[in-house]
GUVEX-822043 format. One line per 2 residues: number of its first residue (from 1); for each residue x, y, z of N, C-alpha, C. Coordinates in nm, 2 decimals, always signed. Example, Ala and Ser with C-alpha at 12.3 -4.5 7.8 and 13.67 -1.06 7.14 Angstrom:
BEGIN
1 = +1.32 -0.57 +0.78 +1.23 -0.45 +0.78 +1.32 -0.33 +0.78 ~ +1.28 -0.22 +0.71 +1.37 -0.11 +0.71 +1.29 +0.00 +0.79
***
This chain:
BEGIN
1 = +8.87 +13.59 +5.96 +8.76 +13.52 +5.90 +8.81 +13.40 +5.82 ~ +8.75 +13.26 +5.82 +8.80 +13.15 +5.78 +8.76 +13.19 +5.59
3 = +8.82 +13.16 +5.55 +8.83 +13.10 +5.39 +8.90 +12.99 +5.35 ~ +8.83 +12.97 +5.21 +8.87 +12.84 +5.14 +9.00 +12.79 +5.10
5 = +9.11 +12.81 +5.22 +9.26 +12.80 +5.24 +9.33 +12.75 +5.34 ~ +9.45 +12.69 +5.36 +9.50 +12.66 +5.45 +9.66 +12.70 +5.43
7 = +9.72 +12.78 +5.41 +9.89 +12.81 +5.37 +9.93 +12.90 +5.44 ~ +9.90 +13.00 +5.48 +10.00 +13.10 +5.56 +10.04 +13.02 +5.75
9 = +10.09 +13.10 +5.80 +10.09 +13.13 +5.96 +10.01 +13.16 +5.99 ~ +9.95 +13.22 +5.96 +9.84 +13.31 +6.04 +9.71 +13.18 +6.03
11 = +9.68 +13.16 +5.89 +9.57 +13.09 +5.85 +9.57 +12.93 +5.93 ~ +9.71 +12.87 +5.92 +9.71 +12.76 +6.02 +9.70 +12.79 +6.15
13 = +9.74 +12.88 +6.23 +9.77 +12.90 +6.35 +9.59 +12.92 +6.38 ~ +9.54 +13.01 +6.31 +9.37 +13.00 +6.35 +9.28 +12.84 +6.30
15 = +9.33 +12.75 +6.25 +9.27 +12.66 +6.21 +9.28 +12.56 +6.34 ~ +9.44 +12.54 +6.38 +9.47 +12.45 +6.48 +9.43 +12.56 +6.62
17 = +9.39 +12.66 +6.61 +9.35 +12.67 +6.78 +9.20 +12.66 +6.76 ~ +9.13 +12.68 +6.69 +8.94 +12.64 +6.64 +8.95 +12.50 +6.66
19 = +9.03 +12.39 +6.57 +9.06 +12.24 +6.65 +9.06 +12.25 +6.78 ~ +9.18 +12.25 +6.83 +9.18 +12.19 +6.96 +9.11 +12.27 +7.05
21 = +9.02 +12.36 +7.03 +8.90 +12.37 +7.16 +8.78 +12.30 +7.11 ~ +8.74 +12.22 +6.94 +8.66 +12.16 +6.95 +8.69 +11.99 +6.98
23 = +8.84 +11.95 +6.96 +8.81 +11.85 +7.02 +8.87 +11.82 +7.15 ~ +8.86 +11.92 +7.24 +8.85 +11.89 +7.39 +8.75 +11.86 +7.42
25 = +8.62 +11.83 +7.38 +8.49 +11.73 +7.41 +8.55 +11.61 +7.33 ~ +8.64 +11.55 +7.30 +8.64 +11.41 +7.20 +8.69 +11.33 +7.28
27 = +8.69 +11.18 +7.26 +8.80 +11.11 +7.30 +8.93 +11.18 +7.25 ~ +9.00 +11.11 +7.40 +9.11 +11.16 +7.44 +9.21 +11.01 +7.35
29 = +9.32 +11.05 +7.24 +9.37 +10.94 +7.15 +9.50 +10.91 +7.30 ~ +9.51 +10.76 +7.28 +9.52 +10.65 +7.37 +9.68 +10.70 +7.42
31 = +9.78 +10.75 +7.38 +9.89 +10.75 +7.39 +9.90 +10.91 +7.50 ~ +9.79 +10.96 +7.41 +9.80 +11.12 +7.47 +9.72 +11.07 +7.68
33 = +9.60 +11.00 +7.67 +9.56 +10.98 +7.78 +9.64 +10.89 +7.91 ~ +9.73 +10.83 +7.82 +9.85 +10.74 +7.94 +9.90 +10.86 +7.97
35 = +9.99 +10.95 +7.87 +10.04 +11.02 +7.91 +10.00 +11.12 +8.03 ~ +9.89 +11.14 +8.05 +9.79 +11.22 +8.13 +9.81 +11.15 +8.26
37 = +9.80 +11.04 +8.22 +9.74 +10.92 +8.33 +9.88 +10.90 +8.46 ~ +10.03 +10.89 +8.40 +10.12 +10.87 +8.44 +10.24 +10.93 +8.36
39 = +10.24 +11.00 +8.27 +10.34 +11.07 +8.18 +10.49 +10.99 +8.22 ~ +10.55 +10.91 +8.19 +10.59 +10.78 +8.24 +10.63 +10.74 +8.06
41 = +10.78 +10.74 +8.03 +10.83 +10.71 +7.89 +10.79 +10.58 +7.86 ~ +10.82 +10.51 +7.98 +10.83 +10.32 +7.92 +10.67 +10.32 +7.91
43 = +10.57 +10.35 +7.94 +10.43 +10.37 +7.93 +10.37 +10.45 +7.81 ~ +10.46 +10.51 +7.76 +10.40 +10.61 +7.66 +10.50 +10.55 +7.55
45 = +10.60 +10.48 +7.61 +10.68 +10.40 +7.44 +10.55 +10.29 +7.38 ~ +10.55 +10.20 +7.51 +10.50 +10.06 +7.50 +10.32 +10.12 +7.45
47 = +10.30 +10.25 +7.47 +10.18 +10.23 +7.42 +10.11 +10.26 +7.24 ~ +10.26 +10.37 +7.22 +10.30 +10.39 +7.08 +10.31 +10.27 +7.04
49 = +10.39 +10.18 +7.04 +10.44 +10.06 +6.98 +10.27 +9.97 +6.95 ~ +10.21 +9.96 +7.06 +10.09 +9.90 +7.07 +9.99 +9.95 +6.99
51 = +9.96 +10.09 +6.96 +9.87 +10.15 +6.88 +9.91 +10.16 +6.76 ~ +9.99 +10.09 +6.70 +10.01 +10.09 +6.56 +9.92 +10.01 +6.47
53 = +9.82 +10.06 +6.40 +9.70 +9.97 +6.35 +9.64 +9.86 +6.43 ~ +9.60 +9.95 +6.52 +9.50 +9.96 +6.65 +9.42 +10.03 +6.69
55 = +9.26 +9.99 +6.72 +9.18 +10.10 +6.77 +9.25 +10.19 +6.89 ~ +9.21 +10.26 +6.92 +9.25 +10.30 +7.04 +9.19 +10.22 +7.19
57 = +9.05 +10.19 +7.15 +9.03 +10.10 +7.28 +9.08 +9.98 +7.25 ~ +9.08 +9.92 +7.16 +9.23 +9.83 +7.17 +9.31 +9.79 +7.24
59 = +9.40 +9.93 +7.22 +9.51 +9.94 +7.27 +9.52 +9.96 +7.41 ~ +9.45 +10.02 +7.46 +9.38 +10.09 +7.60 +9.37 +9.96 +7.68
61 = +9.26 +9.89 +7.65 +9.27 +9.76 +7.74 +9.38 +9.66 +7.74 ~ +9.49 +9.63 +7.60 +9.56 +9.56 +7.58 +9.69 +9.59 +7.70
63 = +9.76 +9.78 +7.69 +9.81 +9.82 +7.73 +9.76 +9.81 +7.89 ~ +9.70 +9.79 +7.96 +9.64 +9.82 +8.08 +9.68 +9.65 +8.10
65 = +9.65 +9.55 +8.06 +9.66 +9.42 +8.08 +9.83 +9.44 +8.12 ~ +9.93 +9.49 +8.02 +10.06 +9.47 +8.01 +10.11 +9.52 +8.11
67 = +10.07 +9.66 +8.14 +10.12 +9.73 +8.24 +10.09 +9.64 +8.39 ~ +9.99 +9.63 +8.43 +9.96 +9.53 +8.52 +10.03 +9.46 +8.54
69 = +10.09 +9.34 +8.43 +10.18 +9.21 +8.51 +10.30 +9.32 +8.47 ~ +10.36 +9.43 +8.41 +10.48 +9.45 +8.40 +10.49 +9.63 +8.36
71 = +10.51 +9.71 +8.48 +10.48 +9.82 +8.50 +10.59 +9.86 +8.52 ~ +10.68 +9.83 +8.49 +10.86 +9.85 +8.46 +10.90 +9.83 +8.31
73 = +11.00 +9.86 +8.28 +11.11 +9.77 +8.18 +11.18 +9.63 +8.25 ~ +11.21 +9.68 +8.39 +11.22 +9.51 +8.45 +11.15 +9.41 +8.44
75 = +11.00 +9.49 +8.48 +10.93 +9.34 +8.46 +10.88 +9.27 +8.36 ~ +10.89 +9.34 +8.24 +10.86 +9.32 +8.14 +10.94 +9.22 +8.09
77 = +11.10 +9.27 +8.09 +11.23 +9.20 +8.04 +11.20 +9.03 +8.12 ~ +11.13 +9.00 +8.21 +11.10 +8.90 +8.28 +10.98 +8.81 +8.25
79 = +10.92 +8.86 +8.11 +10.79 +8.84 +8.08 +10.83 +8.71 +7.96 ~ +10.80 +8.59 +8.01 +10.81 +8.52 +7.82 +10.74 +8.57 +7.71
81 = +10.77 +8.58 +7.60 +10.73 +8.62 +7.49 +10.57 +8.58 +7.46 ~ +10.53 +8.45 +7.52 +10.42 +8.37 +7.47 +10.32 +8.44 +7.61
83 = +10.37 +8.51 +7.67 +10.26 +8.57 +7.80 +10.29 +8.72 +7.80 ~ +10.31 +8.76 +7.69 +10.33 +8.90 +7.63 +10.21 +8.92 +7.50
85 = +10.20 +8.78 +7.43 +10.08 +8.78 +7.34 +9.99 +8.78 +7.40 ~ +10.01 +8.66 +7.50 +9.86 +8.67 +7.56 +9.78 +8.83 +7.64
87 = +9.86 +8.89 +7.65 +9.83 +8.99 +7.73 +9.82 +9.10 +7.68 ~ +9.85 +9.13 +7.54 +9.85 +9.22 +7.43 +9.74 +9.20 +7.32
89 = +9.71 +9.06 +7.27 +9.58 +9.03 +7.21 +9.51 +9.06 +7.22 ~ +9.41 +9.15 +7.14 +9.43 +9.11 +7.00 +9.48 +9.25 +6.92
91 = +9.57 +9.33 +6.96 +9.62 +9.48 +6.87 +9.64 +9.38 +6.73 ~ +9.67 +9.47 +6.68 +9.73 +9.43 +6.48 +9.87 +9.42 +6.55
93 = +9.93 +9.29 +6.49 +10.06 +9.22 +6.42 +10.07 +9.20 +6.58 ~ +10.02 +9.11 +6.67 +10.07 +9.12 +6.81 +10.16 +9.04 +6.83
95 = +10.15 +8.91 +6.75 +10.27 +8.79 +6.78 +10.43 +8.90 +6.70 ~ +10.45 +8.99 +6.61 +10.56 +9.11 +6.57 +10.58 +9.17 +6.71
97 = +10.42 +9.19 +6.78 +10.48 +9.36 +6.89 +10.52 +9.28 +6.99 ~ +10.52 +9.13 +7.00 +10.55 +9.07 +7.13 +10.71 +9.05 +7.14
99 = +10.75 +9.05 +7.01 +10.87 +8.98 +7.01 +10.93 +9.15 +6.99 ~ +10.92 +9.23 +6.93 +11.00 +9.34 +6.96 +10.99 +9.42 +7.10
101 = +10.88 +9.39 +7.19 +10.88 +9.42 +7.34 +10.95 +9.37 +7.43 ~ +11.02 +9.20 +7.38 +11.06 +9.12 +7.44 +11.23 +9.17 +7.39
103 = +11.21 +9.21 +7.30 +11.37 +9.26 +7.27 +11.40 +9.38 +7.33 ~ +11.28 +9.46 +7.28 +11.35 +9.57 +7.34 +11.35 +9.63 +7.49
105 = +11.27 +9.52 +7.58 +11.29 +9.53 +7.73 +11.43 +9.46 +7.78 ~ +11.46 +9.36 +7.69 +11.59 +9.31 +7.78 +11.73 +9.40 +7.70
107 = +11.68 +9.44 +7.55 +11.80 +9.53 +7.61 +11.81 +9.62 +7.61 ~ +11.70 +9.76 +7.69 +11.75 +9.84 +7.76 +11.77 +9.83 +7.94
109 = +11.68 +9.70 +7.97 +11.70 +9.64 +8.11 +11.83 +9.60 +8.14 ~ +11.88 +9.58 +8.00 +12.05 +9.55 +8.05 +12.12 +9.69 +8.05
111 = +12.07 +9.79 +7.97 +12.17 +9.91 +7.97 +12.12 +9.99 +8.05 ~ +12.04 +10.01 +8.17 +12.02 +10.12 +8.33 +11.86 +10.13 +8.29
113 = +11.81 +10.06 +8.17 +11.66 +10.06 +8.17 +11.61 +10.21 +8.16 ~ +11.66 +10.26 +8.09 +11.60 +10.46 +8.06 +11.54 +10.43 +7.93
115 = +11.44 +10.47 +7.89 +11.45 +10.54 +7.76 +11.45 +10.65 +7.68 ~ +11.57 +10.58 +7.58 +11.60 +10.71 +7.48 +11.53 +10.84 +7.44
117 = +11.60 +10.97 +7.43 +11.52 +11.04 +7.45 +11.58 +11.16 +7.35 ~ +11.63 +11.04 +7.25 +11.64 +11.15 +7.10 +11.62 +11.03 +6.99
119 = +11.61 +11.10 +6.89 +11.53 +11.02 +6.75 +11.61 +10.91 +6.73 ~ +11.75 +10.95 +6.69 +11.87 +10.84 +6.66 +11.86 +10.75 +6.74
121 = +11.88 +10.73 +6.88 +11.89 +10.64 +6.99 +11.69 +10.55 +6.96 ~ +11.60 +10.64 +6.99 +11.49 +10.56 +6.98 +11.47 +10.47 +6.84
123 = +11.50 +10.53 +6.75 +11.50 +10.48 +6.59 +11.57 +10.34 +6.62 ~ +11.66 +10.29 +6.70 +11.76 +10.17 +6.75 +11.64 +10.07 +6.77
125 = +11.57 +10.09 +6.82 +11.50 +10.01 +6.92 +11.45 +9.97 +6.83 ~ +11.42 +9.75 +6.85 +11.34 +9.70 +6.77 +11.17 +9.80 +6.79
127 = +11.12 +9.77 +6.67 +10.96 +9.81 +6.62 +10.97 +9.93 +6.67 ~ +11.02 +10.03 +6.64 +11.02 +10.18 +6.68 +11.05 +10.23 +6.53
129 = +10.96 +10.32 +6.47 +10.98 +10.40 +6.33 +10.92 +10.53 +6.39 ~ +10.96 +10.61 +6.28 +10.96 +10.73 +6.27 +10.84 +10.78 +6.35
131 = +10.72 +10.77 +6.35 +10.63 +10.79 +6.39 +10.61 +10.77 +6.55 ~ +10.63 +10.65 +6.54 +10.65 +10.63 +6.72 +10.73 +10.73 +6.78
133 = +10.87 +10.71 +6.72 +10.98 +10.78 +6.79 +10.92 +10.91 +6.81 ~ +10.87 +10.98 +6.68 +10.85 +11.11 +6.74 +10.72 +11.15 +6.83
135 = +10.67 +11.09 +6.84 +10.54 +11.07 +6.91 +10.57 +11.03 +7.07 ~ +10.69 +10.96 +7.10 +10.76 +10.95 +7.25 +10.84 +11.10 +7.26
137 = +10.92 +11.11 +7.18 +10.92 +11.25 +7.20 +10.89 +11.39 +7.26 ~ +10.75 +11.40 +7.17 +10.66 +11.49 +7.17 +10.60 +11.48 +7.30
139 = +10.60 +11.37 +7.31 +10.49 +11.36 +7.44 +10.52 +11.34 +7.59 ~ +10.65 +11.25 +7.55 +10.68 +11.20 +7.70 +10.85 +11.28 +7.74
141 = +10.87 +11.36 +7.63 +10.98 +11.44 +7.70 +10.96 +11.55 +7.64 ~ +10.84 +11.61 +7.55 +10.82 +11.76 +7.53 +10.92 +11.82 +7.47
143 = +10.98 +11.71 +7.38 +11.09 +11.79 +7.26 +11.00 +11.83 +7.15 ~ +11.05 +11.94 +7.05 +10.97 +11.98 +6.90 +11.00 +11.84 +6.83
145 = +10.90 +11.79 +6.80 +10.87 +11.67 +6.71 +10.76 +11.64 +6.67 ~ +10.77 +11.61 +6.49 +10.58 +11.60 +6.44 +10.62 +11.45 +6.45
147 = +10.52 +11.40 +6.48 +10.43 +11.28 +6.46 +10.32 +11.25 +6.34 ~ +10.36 +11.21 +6.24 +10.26 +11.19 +6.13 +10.22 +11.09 +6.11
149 = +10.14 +11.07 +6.14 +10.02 +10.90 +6.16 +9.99 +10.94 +6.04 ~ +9.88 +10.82 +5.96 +9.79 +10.85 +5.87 +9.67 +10.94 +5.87
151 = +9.64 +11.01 +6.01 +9.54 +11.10 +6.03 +9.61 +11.22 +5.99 ~ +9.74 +11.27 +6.02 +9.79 +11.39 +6.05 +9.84 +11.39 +5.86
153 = +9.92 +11.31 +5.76 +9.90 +11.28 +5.66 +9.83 +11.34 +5.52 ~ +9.66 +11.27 +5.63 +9.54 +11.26 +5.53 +9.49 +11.41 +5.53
155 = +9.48 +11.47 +5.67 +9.43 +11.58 +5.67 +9.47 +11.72 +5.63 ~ +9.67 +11.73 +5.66 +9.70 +11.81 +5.61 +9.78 +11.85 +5.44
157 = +9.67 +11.71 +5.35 +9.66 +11.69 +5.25 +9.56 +11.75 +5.18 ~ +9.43 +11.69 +5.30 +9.31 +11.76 +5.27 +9.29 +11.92 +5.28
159 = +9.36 +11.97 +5.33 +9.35 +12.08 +5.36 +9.44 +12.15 +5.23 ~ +9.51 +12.09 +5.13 +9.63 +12.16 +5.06 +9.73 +12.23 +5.16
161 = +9.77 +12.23 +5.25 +9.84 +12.26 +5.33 +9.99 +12.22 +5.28 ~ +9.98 +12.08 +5.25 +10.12 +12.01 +5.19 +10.06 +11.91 +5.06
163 = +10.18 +11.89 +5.01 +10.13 +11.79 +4.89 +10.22 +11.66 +4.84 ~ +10.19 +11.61 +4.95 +10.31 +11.46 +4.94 +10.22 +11.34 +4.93
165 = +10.28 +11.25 +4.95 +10.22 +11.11 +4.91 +10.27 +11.02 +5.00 ~ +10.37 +11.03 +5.09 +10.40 +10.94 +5.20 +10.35 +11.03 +5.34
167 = +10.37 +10.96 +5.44 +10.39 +11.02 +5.62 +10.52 +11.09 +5.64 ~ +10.63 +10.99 +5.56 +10.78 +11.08 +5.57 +10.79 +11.20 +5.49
169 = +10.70 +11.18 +5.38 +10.72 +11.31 +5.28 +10.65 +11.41 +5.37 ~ +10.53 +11.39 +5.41 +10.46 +11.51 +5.52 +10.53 +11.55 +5.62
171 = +10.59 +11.42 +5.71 +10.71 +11.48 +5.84 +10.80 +11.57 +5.71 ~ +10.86 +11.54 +5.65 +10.97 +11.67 +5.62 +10.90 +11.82 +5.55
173 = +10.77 +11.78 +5.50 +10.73 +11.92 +5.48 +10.66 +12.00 +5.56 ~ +10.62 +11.95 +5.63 +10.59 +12.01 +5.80 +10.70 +12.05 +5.84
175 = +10.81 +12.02 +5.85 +10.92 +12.08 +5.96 +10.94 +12.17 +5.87 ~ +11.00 +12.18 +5.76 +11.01 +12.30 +5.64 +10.87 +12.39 +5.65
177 = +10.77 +12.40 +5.71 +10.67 +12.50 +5.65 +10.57 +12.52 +5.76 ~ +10.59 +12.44 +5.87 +10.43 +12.46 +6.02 +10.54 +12.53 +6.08
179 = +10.49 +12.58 +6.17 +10.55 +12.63 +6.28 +10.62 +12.59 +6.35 ~ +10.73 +12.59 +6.45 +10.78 +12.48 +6.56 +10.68 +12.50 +6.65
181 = +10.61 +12.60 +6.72 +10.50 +12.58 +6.83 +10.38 +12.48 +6.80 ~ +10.36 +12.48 +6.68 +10.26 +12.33 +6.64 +10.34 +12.20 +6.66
183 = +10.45 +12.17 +6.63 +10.46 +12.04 +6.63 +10.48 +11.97 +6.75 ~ +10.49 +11.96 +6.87 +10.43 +11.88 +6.93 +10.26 +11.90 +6.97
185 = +10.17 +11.94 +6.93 +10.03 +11.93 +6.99 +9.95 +11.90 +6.87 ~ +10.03 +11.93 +6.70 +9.95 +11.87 +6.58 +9.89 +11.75 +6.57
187 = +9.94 +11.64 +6.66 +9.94 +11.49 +6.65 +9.81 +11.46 +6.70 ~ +9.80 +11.50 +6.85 +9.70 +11.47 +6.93 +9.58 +11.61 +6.87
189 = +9.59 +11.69 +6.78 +9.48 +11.77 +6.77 +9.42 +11.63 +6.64 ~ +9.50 +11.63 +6.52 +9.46 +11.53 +6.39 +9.42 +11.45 +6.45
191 = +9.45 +11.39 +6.51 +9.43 +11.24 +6.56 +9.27 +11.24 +6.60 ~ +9.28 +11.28 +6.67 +9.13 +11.33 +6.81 +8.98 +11.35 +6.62
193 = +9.06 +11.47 +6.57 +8.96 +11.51 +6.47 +8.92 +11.42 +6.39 ~ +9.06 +11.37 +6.37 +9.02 +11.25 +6.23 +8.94 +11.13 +6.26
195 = +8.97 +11.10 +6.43 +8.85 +11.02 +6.46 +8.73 +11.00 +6.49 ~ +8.68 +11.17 +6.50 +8.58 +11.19 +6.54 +8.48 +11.29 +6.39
197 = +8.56 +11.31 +6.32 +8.52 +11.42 +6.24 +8.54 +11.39 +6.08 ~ +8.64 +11.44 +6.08 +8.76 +11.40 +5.93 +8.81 +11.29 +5.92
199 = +8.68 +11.19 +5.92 +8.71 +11.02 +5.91 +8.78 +10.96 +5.75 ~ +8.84 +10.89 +5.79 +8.87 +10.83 +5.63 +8.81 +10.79 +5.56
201 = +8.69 +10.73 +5.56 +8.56 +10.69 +5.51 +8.43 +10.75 +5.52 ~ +8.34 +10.85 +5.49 +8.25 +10.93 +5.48 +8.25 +11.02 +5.62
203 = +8.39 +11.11 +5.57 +8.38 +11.19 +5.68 +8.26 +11.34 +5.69 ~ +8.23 +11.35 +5.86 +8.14 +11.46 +5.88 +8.20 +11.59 +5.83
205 = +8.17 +11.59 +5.66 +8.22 +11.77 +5.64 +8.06 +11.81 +5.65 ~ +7.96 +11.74 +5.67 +7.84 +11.80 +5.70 +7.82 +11.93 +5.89
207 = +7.88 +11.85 +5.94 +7.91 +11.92 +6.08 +8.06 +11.97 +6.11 ~ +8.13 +11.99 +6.05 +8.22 +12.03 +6.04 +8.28 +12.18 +6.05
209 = +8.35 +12.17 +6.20 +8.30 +12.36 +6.22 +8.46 +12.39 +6.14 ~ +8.49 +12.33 +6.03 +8.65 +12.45 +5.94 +8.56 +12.41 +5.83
211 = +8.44 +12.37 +5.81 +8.46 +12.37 +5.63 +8.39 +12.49 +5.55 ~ +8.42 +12.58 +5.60 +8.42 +12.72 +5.58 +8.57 +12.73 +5.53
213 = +8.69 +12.70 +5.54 +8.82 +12.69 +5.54 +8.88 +12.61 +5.49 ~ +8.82 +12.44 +5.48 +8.86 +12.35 +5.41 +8.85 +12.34 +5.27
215 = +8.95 +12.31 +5.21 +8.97 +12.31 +5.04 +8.86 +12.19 +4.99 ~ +8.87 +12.08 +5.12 +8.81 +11.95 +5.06 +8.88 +11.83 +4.98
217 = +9.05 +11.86 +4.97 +9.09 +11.79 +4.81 +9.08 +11.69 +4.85 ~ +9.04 +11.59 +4.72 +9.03 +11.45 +4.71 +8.90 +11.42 +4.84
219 = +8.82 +11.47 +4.88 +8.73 +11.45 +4.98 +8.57 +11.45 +4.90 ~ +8.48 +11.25 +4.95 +8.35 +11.33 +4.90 +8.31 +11.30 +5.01
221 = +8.24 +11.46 +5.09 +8.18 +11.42 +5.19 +8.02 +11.32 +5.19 ~ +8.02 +11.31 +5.35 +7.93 +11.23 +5.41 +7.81 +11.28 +5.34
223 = +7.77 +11.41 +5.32 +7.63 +11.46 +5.28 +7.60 +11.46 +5.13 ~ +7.73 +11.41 +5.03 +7.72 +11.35 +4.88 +7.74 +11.19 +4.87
225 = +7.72 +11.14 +4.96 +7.72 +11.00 +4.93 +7.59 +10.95 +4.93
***
């Protein structure tokens, strides 16, 4: 029976499986659906990189333009920088994601063109941060790795579950305290919710099938505004 808590194993482990069977009706978040699409690292790197303060349709059509003229790391490494904006416009910081695409295709196109496939090595790579990295990870080579966007953050804030103030402060209190069987599918469960539910701006705790469970902190819902 859900209560007004989120702290044990047991208590998370029933929260995140009630999630993710309600948002398998949601959009599907943009990194998790490539991956579906082609599960394909240079496709699931270049789409992380892309979705960084980006909608997800956004990123979806931006990424789909890129892949098109450059569906390799070769072809990419072949792409001028000024036809890498054009093809990426309009994500957030695109003339930044162009020139770190443009770096970081020519040099792993010079080293056998693979991509890295542990934190240290991806962490290397121009515009690659913690989040990305572990989010290629997680996804595109199914290692234990959290991904803490601002959804994953906000909500297991909201929940009292942890009590930090940065993304890195939550990545390390998550590996100290969730499970290792949650951390790779936490990402794409928050993500999906927070965009459909547990919005950052007058979120639905009116329809809300945990707020039987949710603490609420720092939350005024949609139905007190």
């Amino acid at each position: 029976m859900l209560t007004k808590s989120i702290q044990t194993e047991e208590q998370i482990a029933e929260i995140l499986a009630i999630l993710e069977k309600e948002v398998a009706g949601y959009a599907v978040p943009v990194v998790d659906l490539i991956a579906v699409q082609s599960n394909d690292p240079y496709r699931i790197l270049i789409a992380a990189m892309l979705s960084a303060r980006t909608l997800d349709q956004t990123t979806a059509l931006a990424a789909a333009r890129l892949f098109k003229a450059a569906p390799d790391l070769t072809t990419l490494a072949g792409l001028p920088e000024e036809e890498i904006i054009q093809l990426i416009y309009p994500v957030g910081f695109y003339r930044v994601k162009a020139r770190h695409l443009a770096e970081l295709a020519a040099g792993l196109a010079g080293s056998g063109g693979r991509i890295p496939a542990t934190l240290d090595d991806l962490l290397t790579l121009p515009g690659v941060g913690r989040k990305t990295a572990n989010l290629v990870l997680a996804v595109a080579f199914h290692q234990p790795a959290i991904c803490v966007d601002t959804h994953v953050h906000r909500i297991v804030n909201i929940w009292g579950y942890v009590h930090t103030k940065t993304p890195l402060a939550t990545e390390m209190a998550l590996r100290q305290k969730l499970p290792e069987r949650f951390w790779q599918r936490i990402n794409s469960i928050l993500v999906a919710f927070g965009q459909g539910t547990c919005r950052p701006l007058a979120p639905h705790c009116d329809r809300c099938i945990i707020s039987n469970a949710c603490p609420q902190i720092g939350v005024v819902p949609r139905k007190n505004r």
